[in-house]
C-alpha positions in Angstrom: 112.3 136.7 111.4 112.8 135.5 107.8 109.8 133.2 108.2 108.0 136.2 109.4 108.4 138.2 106.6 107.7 135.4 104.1 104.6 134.9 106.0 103.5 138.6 105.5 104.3 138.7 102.1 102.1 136.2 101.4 99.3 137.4 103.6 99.5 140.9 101.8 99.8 138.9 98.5 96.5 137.2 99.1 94.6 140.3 100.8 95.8 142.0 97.7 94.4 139.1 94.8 90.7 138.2 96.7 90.2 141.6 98.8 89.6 142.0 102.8 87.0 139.4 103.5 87.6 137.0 100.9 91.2 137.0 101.8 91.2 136.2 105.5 89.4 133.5 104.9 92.4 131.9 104.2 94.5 134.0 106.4 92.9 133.5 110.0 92.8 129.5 109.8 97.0 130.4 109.7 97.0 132.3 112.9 95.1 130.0 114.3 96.9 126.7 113.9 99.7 128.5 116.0 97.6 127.4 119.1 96.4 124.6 118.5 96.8 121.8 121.0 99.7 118.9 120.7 98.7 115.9 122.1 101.7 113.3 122.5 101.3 110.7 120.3 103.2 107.7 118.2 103.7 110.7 115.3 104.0 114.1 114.8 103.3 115.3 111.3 104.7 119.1 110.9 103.6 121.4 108.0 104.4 124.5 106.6 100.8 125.7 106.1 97.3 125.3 106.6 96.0 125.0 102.9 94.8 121.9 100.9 97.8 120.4 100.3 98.8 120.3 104.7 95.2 119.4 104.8 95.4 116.0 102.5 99.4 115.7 103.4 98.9 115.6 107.5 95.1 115.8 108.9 93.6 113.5 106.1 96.9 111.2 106.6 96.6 111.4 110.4 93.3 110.0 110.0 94.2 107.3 107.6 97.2 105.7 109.8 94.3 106.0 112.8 92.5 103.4 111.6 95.3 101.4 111.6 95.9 101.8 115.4 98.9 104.4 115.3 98.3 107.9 117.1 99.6 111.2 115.6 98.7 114.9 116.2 99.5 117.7 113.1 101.7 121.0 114.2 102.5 124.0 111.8 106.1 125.0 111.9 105.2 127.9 113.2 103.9 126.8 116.5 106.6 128.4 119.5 107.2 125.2 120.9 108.2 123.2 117.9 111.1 122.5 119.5 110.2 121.2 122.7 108.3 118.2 121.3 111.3 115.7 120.3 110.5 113.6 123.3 106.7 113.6 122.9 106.6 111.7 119.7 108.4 108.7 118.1 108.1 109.4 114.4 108.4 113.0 113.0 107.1 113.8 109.4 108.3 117.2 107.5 105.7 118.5 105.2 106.9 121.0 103.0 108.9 122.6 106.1 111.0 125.5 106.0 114.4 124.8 107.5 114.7 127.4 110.5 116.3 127.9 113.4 113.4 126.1 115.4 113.2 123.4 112.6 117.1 123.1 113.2 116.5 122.5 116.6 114.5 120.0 116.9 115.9 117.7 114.3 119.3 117.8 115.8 117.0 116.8 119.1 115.3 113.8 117.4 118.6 112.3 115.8 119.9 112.7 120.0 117.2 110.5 120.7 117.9 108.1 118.0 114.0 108.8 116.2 112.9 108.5 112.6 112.5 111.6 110.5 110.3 111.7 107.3 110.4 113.7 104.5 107.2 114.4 102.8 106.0 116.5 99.9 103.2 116.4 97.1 105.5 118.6 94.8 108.7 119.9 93.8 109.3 122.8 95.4 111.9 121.3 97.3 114.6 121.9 94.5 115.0 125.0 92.9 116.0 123.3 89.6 112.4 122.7 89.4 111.4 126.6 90.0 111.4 127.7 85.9 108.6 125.1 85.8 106.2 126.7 88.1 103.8 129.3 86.9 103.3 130.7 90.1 106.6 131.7 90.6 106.7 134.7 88.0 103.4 136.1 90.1 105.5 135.6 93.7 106.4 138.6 95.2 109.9 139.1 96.5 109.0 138.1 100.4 107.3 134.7 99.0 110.2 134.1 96.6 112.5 133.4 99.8 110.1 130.6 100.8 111.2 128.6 97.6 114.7 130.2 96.4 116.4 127.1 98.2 113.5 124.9 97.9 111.5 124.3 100.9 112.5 121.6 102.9 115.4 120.5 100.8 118.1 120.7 103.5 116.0 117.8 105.0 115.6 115.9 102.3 119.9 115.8 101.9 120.3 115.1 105.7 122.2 111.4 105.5 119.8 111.0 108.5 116.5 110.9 106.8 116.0 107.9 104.4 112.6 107.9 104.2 110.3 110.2 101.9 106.6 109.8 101.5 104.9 111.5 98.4 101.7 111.8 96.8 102.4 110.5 92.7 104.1 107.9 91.6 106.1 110.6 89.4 107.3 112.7 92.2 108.3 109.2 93.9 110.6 108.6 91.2 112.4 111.4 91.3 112.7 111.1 95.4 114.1 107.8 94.3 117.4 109.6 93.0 117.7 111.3 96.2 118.8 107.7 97.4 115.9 107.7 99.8 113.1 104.5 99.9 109.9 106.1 99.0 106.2 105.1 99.7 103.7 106.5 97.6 100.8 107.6 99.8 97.5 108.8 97.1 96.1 111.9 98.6 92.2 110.9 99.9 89.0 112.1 101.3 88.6 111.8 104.9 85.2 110.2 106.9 83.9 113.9 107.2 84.3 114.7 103.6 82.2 111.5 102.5 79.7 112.6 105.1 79.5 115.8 103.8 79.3 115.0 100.5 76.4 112.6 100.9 73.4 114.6 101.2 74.7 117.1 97.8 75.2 113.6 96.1 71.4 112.8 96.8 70.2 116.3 95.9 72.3 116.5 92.5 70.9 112.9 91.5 67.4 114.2 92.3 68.0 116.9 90.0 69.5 115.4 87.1 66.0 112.2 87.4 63.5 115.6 87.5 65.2 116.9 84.2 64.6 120.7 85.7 67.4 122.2 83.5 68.9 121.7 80.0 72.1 123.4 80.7 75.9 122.2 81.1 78.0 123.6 83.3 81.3 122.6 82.8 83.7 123.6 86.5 87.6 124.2 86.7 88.4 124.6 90.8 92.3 126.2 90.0 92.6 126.0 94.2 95.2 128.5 93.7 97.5 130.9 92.2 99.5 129.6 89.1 97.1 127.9 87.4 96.5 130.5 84.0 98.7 128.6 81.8 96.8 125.0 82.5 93.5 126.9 82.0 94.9 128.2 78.8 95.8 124.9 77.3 92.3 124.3 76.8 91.1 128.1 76.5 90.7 127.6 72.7 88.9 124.8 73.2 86.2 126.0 75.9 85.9 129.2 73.6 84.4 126.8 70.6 82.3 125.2 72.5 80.8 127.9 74.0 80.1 129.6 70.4 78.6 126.4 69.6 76.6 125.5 72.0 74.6 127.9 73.9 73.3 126.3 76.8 76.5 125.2 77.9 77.7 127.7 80.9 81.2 127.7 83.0 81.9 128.0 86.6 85.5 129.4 87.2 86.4 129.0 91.3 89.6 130.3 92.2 92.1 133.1 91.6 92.5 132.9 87.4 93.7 135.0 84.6 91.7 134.2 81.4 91.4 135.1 77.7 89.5 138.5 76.7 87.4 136.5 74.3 86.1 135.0 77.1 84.3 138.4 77.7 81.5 137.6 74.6 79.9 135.3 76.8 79.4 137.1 80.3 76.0 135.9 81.2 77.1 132.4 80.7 81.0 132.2 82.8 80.2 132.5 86.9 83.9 133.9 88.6 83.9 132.7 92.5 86.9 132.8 95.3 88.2 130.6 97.2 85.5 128.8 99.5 85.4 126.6 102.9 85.2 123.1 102.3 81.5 122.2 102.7 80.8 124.9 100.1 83.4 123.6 97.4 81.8 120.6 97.0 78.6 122.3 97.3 80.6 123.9 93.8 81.1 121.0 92.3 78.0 119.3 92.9 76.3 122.4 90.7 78.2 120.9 87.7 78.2 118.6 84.7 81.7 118.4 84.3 84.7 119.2 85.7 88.1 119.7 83.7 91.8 119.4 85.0 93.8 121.0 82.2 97.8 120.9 83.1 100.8 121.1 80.8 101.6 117.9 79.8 105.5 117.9 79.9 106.3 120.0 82.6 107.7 118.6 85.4 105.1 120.6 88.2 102.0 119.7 86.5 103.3 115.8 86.0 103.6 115.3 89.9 99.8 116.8 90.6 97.8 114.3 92.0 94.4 113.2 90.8 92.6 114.8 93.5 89.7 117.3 91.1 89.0 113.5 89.8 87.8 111.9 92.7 86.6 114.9 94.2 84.3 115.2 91.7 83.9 111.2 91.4 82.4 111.3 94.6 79.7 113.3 93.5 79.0 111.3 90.9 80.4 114.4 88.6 82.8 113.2 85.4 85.7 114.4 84.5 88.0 115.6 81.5 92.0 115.6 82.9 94.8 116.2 80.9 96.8 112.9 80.2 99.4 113.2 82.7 101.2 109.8 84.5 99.3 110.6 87.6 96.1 110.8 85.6 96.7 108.3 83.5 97.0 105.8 86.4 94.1 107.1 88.2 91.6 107.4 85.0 90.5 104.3 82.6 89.6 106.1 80.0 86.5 106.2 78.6 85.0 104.3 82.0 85.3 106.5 84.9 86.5 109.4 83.7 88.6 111.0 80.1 92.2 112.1 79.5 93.3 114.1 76.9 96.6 114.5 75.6 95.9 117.4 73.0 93.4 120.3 72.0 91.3 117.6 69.3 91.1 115.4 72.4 89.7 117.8 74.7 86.8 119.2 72.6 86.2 115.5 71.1 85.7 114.4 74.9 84.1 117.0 75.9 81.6 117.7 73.1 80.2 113.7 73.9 80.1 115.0 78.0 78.5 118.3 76.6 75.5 116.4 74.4 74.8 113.1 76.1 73.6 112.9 79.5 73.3 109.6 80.0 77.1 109.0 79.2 77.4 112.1 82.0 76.2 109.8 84.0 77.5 106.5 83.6 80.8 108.3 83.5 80.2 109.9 86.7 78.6 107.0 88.4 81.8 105.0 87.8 83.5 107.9 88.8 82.1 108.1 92.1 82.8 103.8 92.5 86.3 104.4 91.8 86.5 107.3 94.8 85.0 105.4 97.4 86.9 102.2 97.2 90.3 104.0 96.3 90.0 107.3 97.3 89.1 107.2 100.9 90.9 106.9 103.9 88.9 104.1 105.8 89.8 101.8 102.7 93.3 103.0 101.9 95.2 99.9 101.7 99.1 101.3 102.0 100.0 98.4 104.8 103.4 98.7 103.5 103.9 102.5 105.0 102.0 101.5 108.4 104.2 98.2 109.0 107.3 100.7 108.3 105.7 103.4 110.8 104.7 100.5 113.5 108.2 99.1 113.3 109.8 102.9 113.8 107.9 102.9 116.6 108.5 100.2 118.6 112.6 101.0 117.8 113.0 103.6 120.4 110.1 102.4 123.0 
């Protein structure tokens, strides 16, 4: 019942922030995943959700460790048999899981049987200590709140049983670390349908840009989600001066997003969009010149983001500005395939060079999309670590 409501507060949160159509959009994929087929396999990867983050933490994953020759099918933790599938699978993986009943169930089921558990996440929800950090938490309403006032998944992660964690940063990794827990650091990627899809909007941008049809810049920020107004606003100032400086440069703002009223003097030149299916968000990005990943250096939520609007955009050949976090700064060489910026003279500095020289947009972007496609995809991930550790778990209680 307590997942129930938490699950209709943030249905009637959402219905309430993008309105009736936009809204279930997001909403019916949910309902959805409740009947979606389990196939037994060598590992089950079970997630709280259906967004991007169960998306790149279990499907694209799922797809990655195929290649490799291990089987796995992806459940919600929703789904009314959860518990019945301890003896269907060898390996389970927790992503971002609340711990109910039904969760309770079948982990006591799998340590019967003797069978690995991993904990997983791609933030730090899982500790409330970590809470004050997040911006979206001051929009929650009270039914959300009760996903995250214990920190989802936590009671996992403190189960003696469970020594593995997987995560998505090298900066959330080190603070799994001081769970006592061995960690393998698993970089969020694009899947084979992704680079498919993206191929033919790659082509069509690149004719654009040789034909020279348009002397605007659009610079895009994709927030994804709520809790995103104070990264926008740490380079709000700095958008605002450009803007009055330069008048063919335009913005494209996707995503649920609070901004500054001075943003109002320029209303035929900002574009507002919701949330969008998949084909069309990179249909999104492939309309810009730039795209920027502001976040607030320092604060514990934004330093364990992954580098995911970089190579998204890389592998449209699109360059980005990112604020100079670790992830970032590991996944960027600036200057090459990509910028980070540590403060506001940074930011307009790198930006203003994006802003008046194309060809640097594109050399940028062109290493940018290099960089995605041998690093960023999951036919070429190279984490043979994590799949010897998964083959060996496997073979343990065959």
């Amino acid at each position: 019942m307590k997942l129930f409501l938490i699950k209709i507060g943030k249905a009637w949160h959402t219905l309430r922030r993008e309105g009736f159509v936009h809204g279930m959009k997001r909403i019916v994929p949910a309902g959805l995943a409740l009947f979606g087929r389990v196939r037994p396999a060598d590992v089950l990867f079970i997630t709280g959700g259906v967004g991007d983050s169960a998306r790149f933490r279990t499907k694209h994953v799922a797809e990655e460790i195929g290649f490799r020759g291990i089987t796995s099918s992806v459940t919600v933790q929703d789904n009314p048999r959860l518990s019945s599938y301890a003896d269907k699978f060898s390996v389970f993986v927790f992503h971002r899981v609340l711990f109910t009943p039904s969760v309770a169930k079948l982990i006591a089921e799998i340590k019967k049987q003797g069978k690995e558990i991993i904990f997983e996440t791609d933030d730090l929800v899982y500790d409330p200590k970590y809470l004050k950090h997040m911006d979206y938490w001051r929009v929650m309403n009270a039914l959300e709140r009760k996903l995250y006032e214990h920190g989802v998944g936590g009671e996992i992660l403190a189960d003696p049983y469970v020594k593995v964690a997987t995560t998505s940063t090298s900066f959330i990794a080190d603070e799994l670390r001081t769970k006592g827990k061995r960690v393998f650091v698993i970089p969020n990627r694009l899947p084979e349908s992704d680079v498919k899809t993206v191929a033919p909007l790659y082509e069509e941008r690149m004719a654009r840009l040789a034909s020279g049809a348009r002397d605007t810049v659009t610079i895009g920020y994709f927030s994804g989600s709520l809790g995103h107004d104070k990264d926008f606003g740490t380079v709000a100032l700095v958008l605002l001066r450009l803007l009055e400086k330069y008048s063919n440069l335009r913005l494209l703002l996707v995503g649920p997003l609070t901004i500054d009223d001075r943003f109002n003097a320029f209303p035929d030149r900002i574009e507002r969009m919701h949330y969008v299916p998949r084909k069309q968000h990179f249909g999104n990005i492939a309309r810009t010149d730039i795209i920027i990943a502001p976040l607030e250096i320092g604060n514990p939520f934004c330093e364990g983001k992954s580098e995911l609007k970089f190579f998204e955009a890389g592998i449209l050949g699109v360059p980005t500005v990112a604020c100079a976090t670790q992830t970032y700064r590991e996944a960027i060489t600036d200057g090459v395939d990509g910028f980070v910026a540590a403060d506001e003279a940074q930011w307009e500095e790198k930006l203003e060079r994006l802003i008046t020289d194309s060809d640097l947009r594109k050399r940028i972007g062109e290493q940018a999309r290099k960089t995605a496609l041998s690093r960023y995809v999951t036919t070429d991930a190279d984490d043979g670590e994590y799949v010897e550790y998964l083959k060996e778990a496997i073979a343990r209680v065959r």
